[in-house]
C-alpha positions as CSV (number, residue, x, y, z in Angstrom):
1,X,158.1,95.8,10.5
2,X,154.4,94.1,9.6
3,X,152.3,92.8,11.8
4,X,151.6,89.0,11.7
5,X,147.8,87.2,11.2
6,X,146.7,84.6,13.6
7,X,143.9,82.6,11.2
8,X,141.3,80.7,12.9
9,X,138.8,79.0,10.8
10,X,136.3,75.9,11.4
11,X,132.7,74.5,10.7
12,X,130.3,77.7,11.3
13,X,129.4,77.7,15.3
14,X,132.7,75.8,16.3
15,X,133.8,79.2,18.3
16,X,136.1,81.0,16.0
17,X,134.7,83.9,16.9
18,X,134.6,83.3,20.7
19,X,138.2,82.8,21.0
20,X,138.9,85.4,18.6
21,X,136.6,87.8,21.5
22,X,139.0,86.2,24.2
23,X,142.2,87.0,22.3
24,X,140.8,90.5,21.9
25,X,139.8,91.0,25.7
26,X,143.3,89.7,26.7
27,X,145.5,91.2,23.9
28,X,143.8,94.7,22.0
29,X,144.7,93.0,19.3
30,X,142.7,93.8,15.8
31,X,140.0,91.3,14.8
32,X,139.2,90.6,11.4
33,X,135.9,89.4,10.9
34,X,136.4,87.3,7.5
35,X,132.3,87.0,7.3
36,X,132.4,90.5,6.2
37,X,133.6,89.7,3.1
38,X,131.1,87.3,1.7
39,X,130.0,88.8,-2.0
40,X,126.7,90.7,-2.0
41,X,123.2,88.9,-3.1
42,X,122.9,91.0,-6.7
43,X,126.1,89.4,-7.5
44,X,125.6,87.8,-10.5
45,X,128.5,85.2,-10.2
46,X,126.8,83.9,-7.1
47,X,127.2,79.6,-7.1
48,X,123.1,78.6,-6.7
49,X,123.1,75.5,-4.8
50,X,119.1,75.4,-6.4
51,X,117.0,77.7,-8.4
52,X,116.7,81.2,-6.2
53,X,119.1,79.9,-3.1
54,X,122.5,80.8,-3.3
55,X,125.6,78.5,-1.5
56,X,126.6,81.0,0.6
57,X,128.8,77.5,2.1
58,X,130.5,78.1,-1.4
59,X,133.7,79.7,-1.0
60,X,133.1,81.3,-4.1
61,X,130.5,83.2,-2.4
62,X,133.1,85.0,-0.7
63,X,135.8,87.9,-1.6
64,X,139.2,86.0,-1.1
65,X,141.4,88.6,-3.1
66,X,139.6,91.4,-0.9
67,X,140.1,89.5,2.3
68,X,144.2,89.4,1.7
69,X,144.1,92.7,0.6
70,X,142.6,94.0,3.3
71,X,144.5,92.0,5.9
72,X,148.0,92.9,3.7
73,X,147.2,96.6,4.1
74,X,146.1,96.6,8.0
75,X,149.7,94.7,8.7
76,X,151.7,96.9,6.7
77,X,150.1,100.1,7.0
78,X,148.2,99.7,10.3
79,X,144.9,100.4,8.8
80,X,142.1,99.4,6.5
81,X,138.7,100.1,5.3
82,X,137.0,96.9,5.6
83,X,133.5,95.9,4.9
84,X,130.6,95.5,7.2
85,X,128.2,92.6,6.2
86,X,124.3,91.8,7.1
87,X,124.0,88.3,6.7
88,X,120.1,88.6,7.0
89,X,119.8,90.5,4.0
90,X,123.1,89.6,2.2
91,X,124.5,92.6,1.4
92,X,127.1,95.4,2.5
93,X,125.4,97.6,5.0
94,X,128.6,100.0,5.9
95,X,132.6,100.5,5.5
96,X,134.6,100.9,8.7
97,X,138.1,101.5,9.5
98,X,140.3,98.4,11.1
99,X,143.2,99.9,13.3
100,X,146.5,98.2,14.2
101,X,147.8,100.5,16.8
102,X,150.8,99.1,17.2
103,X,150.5,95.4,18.1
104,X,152.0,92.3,16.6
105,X,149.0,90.3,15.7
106,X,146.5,90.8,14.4
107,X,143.5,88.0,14.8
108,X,141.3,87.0,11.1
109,X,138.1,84.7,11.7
110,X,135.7,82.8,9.5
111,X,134.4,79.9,7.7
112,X,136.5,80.6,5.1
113,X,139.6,81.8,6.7
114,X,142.0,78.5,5.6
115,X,141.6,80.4,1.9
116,X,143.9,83.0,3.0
117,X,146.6,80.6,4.5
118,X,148.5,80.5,1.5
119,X,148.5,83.9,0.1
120,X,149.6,84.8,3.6
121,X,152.5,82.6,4.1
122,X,153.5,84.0,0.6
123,X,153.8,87.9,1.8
124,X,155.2,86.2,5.1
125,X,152.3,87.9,7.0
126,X,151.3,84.0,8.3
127,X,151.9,83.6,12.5
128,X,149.7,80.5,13.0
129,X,146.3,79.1,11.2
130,X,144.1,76.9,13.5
131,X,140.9,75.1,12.8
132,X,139.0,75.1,15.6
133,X,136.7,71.9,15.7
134,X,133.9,70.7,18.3
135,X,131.8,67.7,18.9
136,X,129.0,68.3,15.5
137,X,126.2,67.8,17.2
138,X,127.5,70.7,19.8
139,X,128.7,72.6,16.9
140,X,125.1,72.1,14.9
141,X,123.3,73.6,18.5
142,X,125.0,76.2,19.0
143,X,125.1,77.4,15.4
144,X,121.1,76.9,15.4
145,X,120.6,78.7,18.5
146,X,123.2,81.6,17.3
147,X,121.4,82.0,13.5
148,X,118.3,82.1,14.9
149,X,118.6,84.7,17.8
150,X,120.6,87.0,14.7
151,X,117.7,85.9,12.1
152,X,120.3,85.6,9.5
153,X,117.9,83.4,7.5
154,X,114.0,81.7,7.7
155,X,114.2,79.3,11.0
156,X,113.9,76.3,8.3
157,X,116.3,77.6,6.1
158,X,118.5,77.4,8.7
159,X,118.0,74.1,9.9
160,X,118.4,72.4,6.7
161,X,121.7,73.8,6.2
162,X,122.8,72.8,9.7
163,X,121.7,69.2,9.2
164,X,123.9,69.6,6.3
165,X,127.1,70.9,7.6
166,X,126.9,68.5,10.5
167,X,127.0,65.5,8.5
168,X,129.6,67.2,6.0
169,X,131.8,68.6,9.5
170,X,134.8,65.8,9.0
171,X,135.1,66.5,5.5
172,X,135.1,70.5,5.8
173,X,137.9,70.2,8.6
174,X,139.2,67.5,6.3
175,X,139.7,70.4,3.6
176,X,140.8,73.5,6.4
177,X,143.8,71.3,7.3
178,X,144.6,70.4,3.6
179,X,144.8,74.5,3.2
180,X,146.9,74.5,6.0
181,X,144.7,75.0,9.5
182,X,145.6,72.5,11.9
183,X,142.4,70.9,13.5
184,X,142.3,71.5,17.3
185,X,139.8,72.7,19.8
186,X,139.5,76.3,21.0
187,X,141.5,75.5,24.3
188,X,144.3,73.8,22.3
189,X,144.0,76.8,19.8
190,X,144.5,79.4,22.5
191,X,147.5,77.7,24.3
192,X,149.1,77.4,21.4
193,X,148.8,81.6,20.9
194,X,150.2,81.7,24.5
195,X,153.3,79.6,23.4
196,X,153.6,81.9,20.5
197,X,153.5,85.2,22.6
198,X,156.5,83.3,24.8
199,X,158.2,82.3,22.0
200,X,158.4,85.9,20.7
201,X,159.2,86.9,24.0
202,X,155.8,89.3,24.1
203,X,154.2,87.4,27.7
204,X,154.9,84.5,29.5
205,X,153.2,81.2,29.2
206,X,149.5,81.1,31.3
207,X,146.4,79.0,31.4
208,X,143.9,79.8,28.7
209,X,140.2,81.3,30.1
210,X,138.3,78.4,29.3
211,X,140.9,75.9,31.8
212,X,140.1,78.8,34.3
């Protein structure tokens, strides 16, 4: 029997990869960090959004066949060799191995995530596909404060783009659910798991942390 992927996508600094930490505390279960497999800076096929400054917002910018490979291979074959990413210097820095051990779920995270919605549902590998949403100008803080304290890119840099994906949020959650994430916030995201687990008959129903 495979595995299943729980996907949970959203606006960059909505807390995808906070809940996806919480469902990992709780659970063991495998997290897939989905950032990982953004395409490297020498790639040639890189969408510019100018001259010099690629659209790393592009989801062409990112490794969707790789993502579902590796996400295929990890459900079916309880491993995988996945890619680890530095987002500072935009390229692969390292290769490390993703175990299953055993569980049902495993969780996959990222802007991007609501790509791999389909070709999941078509290898029957989908359990749920959330889009976690936030207030924008909450989403736009903690995003700033997160990008600076990494120093993924120049402190303007970054606040340019997050001026821009504030004011695009409703449209990029807009185009998530159209892939097939249902919008909801991180608590409704993480009682719905909960229901899930019950329904499958894995745990019983219980509060999520953040109503704790």
């Amino acid at each position: 029997m495979s595995a299943r992927v729980i996907v949970l996508t959203g606006p960059s600094g909505a807390g995808k990869s906070r809940l996806a930490r919480r469902l990992h505390e709780h659970h063991s279960w495998p997290v897939l960090q989905l950032d990982d497999f953004y395409r490297e800076a020498v790639d040639p096929g890189l969408p510019m959004s100018q001259p010099a400054l690629v659209d790393w917002d592009d989801v062409r910018s990112w490794d969707l066949e790789a993502a579902l490979d590796a996400m295929t291979r990890l459900c079916r074959e309880g491993r995988a060799e996945v890619p680890v990413y530095d987002i500072s210097t935009s390229s692969v820095v390292g290769r490390q191995q993703a175990l299953l051990d055993g569980h049902p779920f495993v969780v996959a995270e990222g802007i991007f995530a609501a790509h791999t919605v389909a070709g999941l549902r078509e290898r029957g590998l989908l359990a749920a596909a959330a889009c976690v949403r936030n207030r924008p100008w909450l989403t736009f803080g903690r995003r700033l404060v997160r990008d600076l304290a990494e120093r993924r890119k120049p402190p303007l840099t970054l606040w340019r783009r997050g001026n821009r994906l504030r004011r695009a949020e409703p449209q990029i959650i807009a185009a998530q659910q159209a892939l097939g994430a249902e919008p909801m916030t991180a608590r409704e995201a993480e009682r719905r798991i909960l229901a899930l687990l019950a329904e499958a008959g894995l745990t019983t129903p219980d509060r999520p942390e953040a109503e704790r």
